[in-house]
C-alpha positions as CSV (number, residue, x, y, z in Angstrom):
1,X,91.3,77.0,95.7
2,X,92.3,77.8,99.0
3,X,89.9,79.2,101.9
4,X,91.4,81.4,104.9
5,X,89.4,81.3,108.6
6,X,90.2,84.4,110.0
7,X,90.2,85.3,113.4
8,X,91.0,87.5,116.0
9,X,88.7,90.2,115.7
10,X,86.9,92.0,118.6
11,X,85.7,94.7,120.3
12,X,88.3,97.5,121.4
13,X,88.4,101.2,122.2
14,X,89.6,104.2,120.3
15,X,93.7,103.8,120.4
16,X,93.7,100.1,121.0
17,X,95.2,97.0,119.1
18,X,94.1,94.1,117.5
19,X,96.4,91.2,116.2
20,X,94.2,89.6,113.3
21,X,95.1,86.1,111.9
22,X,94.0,84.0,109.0
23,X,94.9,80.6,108.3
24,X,94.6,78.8,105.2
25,X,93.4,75.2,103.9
26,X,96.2,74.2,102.4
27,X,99.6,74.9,101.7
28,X,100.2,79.4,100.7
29,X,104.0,78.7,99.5
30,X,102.3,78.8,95.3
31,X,100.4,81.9,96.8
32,X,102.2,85.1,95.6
33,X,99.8,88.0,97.0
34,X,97.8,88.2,99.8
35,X,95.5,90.6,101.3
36,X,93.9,91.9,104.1
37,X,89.9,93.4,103.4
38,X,87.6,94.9,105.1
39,X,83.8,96.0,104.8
40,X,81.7,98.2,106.8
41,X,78.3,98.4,106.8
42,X,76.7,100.5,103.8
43,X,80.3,100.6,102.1
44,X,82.1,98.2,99.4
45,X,84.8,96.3,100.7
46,X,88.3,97.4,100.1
47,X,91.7,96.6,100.2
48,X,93.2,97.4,103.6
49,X,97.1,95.6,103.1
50,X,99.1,92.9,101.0
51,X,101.7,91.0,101.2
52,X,103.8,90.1,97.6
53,X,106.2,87.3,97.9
54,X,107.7,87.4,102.0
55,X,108.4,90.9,102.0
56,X,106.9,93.2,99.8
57,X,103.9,95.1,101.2
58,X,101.3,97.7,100.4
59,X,99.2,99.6,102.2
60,X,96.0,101.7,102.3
61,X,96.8,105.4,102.8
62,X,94.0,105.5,106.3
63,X,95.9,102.7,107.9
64,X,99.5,103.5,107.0
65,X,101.8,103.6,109.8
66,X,99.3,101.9,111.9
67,X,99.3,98.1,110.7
68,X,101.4,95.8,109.4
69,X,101.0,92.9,107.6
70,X,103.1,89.8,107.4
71,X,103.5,85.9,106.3
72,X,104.5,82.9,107.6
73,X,104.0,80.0,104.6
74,X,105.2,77.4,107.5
75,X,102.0,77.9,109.0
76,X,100.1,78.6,106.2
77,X,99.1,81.8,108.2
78,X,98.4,85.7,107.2
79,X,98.7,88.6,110.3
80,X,97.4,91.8,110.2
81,X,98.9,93.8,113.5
82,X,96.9,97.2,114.1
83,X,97.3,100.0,116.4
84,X,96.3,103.3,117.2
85,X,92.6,101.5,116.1
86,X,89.4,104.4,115.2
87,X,86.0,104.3,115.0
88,X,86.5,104.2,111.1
89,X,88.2,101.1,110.7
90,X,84.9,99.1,112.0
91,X,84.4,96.3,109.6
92,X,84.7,92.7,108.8
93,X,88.1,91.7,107.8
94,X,89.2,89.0,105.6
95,X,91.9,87.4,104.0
96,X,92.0,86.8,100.2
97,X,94.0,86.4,97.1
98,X,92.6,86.5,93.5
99,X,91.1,83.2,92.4
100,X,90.7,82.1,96.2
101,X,87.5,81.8,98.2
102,X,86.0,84.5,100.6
103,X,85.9,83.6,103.7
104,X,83.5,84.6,106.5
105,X,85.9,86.9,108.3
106,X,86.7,88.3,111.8
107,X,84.2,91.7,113.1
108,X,86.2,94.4,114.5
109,X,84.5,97.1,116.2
110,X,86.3,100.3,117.2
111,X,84.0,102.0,120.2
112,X,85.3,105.9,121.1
């Protein structure tokens, strides 16, 4: 199983951005899908972005147009670029693919 450490996270105001990164254990290349989460306090964690393959992304409908995700296998690494940042998307991020191990994630907080 591989483990991501994220990092990255912070405190910024209302419009900012954040560049969140996660690295993994071991090699991502047999990896497929991976995906950026997030939980706030009092709410289940969700699905915020994924990457399929090097290209192929998807997106939660409150944060599209306002992050990207990306890849690099070379350094085993996982982004998560956000801008135009609100008060709503306070919460611990992670990285994660299905079978793999939840890590302790990175706290962003959004102050407006």
């Amino acid at each position: 199983q591989v483990q991501f450490v994220e990092s990255g996270g912070g405190l910024v105001q209302s419009g900012g951005s954040l560049n969140l990164s996660c690295t993994a254990s071991q090699s991502t290349r047999s990896i497929y899908s991976v995906g950026w989460y997030r939980q706030a306090p009092g709410k289940q964690r969700e699905l915020v972005a994924e990457v399929s393959g090097m290209t192929r992304t998807n997106y939660a409908d409150s944060v599209k147009g306002r992050f990207t995700i990306s890849r690099d296998n070379a350094k085993r690494a996982v982004y998560l670029q956000m801008k135009n940042l609100k008060s709503e998307d306070t919460a611990i991020y992670f990285c994660y693919y299905n079978g793999g191990v939840w890590g302790q994630g990175t706290q962003v907080t959004v102050s407006s």
